[in-house]
Biopython code that builds the backbone (N, CA, C, O; Angstrom):
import numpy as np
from Bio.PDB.StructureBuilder import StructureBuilder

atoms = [
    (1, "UNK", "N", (1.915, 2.199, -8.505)),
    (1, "UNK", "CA", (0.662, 1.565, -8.163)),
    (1, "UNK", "C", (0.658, 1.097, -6.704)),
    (1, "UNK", "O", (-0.328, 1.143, -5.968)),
    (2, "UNK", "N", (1.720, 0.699, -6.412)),
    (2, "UNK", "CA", (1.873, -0.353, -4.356)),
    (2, "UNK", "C", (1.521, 1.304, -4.196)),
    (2, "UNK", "O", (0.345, 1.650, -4.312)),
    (3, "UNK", "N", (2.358, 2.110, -3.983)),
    (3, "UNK", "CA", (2.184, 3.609, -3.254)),
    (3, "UNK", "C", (0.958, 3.802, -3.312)),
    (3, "UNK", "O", (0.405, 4.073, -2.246)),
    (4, "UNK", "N", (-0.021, 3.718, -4.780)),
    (4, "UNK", "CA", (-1.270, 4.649, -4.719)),
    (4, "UNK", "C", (-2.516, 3.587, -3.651)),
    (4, "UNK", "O", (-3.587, 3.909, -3.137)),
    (5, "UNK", "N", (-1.661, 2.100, -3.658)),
    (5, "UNK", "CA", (-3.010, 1.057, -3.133)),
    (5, "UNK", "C", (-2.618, 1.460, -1.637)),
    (5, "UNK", "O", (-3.452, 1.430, -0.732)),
    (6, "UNK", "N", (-1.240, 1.854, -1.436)),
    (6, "UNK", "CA", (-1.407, 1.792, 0.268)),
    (6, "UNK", "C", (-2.074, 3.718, 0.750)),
    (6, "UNK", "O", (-2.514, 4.210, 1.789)),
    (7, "UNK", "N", (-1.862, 4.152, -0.369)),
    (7, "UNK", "CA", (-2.654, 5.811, 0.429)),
    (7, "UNK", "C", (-3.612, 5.658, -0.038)),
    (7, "UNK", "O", (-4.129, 6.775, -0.056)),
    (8, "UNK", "N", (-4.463, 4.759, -0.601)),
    (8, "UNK", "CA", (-6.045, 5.050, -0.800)),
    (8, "UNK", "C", (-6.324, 4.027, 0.325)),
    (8, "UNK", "O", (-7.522, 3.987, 0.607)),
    (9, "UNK", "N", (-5.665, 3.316, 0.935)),
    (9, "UNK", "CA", (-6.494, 2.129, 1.586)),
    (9, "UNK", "C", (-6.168, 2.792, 2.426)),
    (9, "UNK", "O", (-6.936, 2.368, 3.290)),
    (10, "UNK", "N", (-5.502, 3.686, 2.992)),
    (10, "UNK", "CA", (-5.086, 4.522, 4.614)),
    (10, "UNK", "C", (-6.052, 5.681, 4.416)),
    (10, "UNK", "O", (-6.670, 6.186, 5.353)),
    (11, "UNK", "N", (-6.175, 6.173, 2.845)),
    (11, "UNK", "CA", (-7.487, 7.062, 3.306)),
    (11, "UNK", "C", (-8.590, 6.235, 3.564)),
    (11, "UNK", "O", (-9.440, 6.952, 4.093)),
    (12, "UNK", "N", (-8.972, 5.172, 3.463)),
    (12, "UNK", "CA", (-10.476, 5.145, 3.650)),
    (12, "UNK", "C", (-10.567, 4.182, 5.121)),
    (12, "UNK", "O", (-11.611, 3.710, 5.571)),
    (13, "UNK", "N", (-9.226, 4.037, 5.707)),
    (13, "UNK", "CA", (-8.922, 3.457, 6.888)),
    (13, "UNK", "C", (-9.187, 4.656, 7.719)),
    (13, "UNK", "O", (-10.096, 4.418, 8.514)),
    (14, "UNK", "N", (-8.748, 5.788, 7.814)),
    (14, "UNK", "CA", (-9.178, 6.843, 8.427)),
    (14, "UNK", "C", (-10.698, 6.944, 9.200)),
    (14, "UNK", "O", (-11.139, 7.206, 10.319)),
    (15, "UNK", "N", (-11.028, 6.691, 8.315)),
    (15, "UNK", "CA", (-12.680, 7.133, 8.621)),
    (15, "UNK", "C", (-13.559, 6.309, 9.295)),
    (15, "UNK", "O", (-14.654, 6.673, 9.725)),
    (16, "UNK", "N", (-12.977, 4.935, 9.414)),
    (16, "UNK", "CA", (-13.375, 3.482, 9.624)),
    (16, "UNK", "C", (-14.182, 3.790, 10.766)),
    (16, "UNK", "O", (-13.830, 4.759, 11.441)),
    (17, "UNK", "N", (-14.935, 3.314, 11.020)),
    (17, "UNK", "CA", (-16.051, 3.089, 12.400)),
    (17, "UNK", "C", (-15.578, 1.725, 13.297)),
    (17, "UNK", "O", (-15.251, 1.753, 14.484)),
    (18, "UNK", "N", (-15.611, 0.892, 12.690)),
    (18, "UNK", "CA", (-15.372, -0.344, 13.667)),
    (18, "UNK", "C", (-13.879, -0.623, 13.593)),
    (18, "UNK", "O", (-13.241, 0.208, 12.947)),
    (19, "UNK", "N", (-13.319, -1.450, 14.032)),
    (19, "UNK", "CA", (-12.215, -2.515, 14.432)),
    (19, "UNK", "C", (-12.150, -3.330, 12.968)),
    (19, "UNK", "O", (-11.200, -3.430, 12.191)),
    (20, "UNK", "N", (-13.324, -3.802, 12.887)),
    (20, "UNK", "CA", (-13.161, -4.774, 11.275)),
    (20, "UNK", "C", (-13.108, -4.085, 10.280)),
    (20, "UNK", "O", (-12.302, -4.517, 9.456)),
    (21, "UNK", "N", (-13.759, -2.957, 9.922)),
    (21, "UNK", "CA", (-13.212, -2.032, 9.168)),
    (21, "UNK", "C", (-11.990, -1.873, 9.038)),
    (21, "UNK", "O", (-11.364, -2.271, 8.056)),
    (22, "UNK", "N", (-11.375, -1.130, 10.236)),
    (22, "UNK", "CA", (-9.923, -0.742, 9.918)),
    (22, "UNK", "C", (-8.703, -2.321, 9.935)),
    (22, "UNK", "O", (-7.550, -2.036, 9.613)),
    (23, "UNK", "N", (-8.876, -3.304, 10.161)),
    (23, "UNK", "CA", (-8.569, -3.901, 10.143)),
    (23, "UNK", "C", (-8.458, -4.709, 8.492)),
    (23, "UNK", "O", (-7.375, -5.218, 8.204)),
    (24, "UNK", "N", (-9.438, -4.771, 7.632)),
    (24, "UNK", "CA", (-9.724, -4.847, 6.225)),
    (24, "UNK", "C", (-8.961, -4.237, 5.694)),
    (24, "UNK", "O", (-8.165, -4.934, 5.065)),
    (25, "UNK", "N", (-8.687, -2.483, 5.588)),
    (25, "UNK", "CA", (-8.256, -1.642, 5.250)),
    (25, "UNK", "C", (-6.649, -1.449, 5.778)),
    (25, "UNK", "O", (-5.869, -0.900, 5.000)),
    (26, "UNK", "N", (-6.211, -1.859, 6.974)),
    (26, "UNK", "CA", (-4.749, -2.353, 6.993)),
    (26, "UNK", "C", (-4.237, -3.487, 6.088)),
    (26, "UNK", "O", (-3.134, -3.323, 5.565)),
    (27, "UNK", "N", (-5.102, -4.927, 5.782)),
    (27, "UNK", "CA", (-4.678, -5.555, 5.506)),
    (27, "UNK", "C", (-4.396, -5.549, 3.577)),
    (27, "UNK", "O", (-3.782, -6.374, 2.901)),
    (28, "UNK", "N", (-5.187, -4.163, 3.103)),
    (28, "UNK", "CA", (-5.347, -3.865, 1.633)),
    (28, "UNK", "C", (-4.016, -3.190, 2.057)),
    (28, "UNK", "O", (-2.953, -3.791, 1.902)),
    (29, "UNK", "N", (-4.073, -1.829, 2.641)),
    (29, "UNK", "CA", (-2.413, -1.282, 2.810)),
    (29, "UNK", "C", (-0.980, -2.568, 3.113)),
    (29, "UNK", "O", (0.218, -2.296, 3.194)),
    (30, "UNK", "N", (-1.392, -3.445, 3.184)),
    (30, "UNK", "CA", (-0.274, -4.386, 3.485)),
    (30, "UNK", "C", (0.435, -4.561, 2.190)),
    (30, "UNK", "O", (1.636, -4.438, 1.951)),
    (31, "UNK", "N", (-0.512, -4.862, 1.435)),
    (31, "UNK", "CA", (-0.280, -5.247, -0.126)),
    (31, "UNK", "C", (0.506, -3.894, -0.900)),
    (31, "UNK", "O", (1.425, -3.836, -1.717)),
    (32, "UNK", "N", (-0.283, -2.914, -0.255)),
    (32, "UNK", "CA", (1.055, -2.011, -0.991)),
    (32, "UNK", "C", (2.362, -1.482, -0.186)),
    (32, "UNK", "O", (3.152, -0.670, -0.667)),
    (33, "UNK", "N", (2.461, -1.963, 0.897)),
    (33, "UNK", "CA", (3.559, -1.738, 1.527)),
    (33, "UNK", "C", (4.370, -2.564, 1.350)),
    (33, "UNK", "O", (5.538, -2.223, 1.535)),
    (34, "UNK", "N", (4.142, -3.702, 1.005)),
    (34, "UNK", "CA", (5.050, -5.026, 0.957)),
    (34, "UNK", "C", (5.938, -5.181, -0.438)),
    (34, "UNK", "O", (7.106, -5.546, -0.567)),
    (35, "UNK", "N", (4.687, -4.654, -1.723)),
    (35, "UNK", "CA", (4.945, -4.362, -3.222)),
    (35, "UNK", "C", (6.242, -2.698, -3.177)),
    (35, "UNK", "O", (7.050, -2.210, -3.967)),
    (36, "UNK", "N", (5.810, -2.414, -1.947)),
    (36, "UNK", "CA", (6.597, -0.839, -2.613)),
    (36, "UNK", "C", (8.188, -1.088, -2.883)),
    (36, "UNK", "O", (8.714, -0.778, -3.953)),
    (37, "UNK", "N", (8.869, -1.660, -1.834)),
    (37, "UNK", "CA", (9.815, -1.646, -1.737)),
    (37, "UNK", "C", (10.590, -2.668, -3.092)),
    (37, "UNK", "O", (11.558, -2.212, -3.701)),
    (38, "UNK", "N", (10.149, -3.734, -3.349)),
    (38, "UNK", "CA", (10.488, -4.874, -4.801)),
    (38, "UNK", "C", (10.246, -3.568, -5.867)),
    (38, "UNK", "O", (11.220, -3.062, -6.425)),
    (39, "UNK", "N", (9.098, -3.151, -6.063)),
    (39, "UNK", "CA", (8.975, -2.097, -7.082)),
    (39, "UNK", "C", (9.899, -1.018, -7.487)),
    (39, "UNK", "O", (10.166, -0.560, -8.598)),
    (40, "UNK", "N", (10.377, -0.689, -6.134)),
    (40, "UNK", "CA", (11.164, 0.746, -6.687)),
    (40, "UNK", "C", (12.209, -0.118, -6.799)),
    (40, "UNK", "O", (13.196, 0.480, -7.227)),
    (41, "UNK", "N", (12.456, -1.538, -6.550)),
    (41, "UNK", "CA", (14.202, -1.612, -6.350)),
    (41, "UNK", "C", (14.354, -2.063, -8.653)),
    (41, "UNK", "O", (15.081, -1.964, -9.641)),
    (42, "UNK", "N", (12.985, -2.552, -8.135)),
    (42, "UNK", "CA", (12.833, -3.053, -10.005)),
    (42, "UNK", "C", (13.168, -1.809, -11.135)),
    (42, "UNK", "O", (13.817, -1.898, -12.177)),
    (43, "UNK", "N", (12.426, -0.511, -10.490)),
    (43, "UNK", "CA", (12.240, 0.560, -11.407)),
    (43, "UNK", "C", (13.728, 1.416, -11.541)),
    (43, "UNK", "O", (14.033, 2.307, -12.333)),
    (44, "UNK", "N", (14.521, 0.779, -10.444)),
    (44, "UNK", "CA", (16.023, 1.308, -9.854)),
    (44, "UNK", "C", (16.768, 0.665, -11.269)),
    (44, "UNK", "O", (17.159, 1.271, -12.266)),
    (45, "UNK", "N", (16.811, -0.927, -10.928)),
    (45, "UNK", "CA", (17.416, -1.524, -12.008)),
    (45, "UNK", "C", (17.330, -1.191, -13.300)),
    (45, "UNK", "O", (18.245, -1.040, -14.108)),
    (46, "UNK", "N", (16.130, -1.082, -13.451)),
    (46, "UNK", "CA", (15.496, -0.651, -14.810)),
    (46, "UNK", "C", (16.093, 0.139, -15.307)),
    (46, "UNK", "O", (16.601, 0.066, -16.426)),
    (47, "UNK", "N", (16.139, 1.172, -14.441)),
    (47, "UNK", "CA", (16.690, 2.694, -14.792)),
    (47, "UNK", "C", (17.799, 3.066, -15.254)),
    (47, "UNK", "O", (18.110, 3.849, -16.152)),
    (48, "UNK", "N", (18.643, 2.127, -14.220)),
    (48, "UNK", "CA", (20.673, 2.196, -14.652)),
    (48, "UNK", "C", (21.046, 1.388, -15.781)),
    (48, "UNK", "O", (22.019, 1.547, -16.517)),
    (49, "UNK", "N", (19.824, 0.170, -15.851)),
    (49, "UNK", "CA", (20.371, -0.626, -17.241)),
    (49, "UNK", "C", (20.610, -1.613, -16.784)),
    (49, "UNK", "O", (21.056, -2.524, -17.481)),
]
sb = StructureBuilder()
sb.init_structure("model")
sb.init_model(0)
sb.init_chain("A")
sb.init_seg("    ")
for serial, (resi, resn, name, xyz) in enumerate(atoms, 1):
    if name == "N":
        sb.init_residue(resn, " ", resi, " ")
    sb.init_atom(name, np.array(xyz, "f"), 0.0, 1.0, " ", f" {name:<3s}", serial, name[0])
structure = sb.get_structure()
């Protein structure tokens, strides 16, 4: 889910017209960049037991 919130918020950052736009849309990708890394280390643990 962090992975899919930070490539949908970089796709629609792409296209952005203004400064506040892309700026909105970095700060939604933040949230999944910040989640990615706790996530996989969780899904790591998970995994080995």
């Amino acid at each position: 889910m962090a992975a899919a919130t930070w490539a949908v918020a970089y796709g629609f950052e792409l296209p952005s017209q203004s400064l506040e736009q892309m700026l909105f849309w970095i700060k939604i990708e933040y949230i999944g960049i910040c989640a990615l890394p706790t996530l996989w280390l969780l899904f790591c643990f998970n995994f080995i037991g």
